[in-house]
C-alpha positions as CSV (number, residue, x, y, z in Angstrom):
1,X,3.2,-3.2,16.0
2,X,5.9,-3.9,14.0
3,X,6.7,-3.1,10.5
4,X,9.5,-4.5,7.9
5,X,10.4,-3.0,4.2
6,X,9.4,-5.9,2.0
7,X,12.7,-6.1,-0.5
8,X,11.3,-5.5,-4.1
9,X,11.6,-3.3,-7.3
10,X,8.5,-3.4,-8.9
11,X,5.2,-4.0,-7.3
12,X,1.6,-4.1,-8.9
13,X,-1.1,-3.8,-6.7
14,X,-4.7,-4.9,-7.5
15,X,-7.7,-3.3,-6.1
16,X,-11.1,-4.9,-6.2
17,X,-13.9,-2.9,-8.1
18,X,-17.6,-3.1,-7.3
19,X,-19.6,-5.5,-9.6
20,X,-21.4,-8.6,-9.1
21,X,-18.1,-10.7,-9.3
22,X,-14.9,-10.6,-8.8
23,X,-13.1,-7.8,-10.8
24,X,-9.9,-6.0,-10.3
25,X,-8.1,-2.4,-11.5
26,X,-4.8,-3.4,-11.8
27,X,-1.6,-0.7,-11.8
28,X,2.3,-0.7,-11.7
29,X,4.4,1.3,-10.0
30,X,8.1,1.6,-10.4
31,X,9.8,3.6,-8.5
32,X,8.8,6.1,-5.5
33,X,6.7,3.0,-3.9
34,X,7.5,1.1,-1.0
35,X,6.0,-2.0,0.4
36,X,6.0,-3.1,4.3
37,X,4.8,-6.0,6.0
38,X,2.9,-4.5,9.3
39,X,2.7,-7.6,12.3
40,X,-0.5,-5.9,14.8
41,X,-1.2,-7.5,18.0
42,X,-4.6,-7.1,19.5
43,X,-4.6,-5.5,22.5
44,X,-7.7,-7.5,24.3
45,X,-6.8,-10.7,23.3
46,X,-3.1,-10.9,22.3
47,X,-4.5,-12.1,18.3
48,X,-2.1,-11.1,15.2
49,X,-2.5,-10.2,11.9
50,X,0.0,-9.3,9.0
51,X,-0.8,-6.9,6.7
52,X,0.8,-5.2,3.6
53,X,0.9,-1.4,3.6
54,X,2.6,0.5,0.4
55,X,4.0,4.1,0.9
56,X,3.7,6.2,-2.1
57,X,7.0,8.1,-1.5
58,X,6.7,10.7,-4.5
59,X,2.8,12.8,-4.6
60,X,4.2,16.0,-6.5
61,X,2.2,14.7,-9.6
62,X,-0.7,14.2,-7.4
63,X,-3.8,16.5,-7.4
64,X,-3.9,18.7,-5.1
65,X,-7.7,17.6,-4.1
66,X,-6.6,13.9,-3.1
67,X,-8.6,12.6,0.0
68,X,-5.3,11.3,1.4
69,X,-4.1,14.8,1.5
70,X,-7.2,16.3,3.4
71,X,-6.8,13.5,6.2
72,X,-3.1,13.8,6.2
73,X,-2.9,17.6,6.4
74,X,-0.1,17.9,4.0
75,X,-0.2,18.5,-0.1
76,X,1.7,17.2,-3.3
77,X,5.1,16.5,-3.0
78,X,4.8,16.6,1.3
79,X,5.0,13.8,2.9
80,X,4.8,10.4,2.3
81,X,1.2,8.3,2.0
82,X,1.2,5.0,3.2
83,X,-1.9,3.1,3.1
84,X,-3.2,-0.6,4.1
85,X,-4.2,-3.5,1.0
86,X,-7.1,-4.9,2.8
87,X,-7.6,-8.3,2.3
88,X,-9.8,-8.6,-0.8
89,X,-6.9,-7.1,-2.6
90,X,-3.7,-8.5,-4.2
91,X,-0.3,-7.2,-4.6
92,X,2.6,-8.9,-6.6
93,X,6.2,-8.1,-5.7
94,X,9.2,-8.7,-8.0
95,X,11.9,-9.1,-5.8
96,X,15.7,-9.7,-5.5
97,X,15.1,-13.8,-5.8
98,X,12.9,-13.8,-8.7
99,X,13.4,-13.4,-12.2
């Protein structure tokens, strides 16, 4: 596995909503976010696949009840959560390069 910070200041991520087509809940975040490209190698067969992971850096305005902080075993303002996009999912970065 390896894993590189994907250079960007704004990032909106898109998640897919269930409903008989294609619909999406949209959100910006601005700062305490980070994006990584994750490169995983199957062990079996030697395939590859890329995937984009964000790390929310900042959960001190989270609730307290959050899933992410059952399975993590930490609570707001802790550690960071970092989570896949899976592949029905988009995410636009704003980076460096672009306007």
């Amino acid at each position: 596995m390896a894993a590189a910070p994907v250079d960007g200041g704004r990032y909106v991520s898109c998640h897919t909503v269930p409903f008989p087509y294609a619909v999406y809940q949209c959100h910006i975040a601005k700062n305490g976010y980070r994006a990584y490209k994750v490169s995983l190698t199957g062990v079996h067969d030697g395939s590859a696949v890329a995937m984009l992971a964000f790390c929310h850096l900042d959960t001190a305005g989270w609730n307290a009840a959050h899933p992410a902080f059952q399975v993590l075993h930490t609570k707001p303002g802790g550690s960071p959560v970092c989570h896949f996009m899976s592949y029905v999912n988009l995410a636009f970065v704003k980076t460096a390069t672009t306007a």
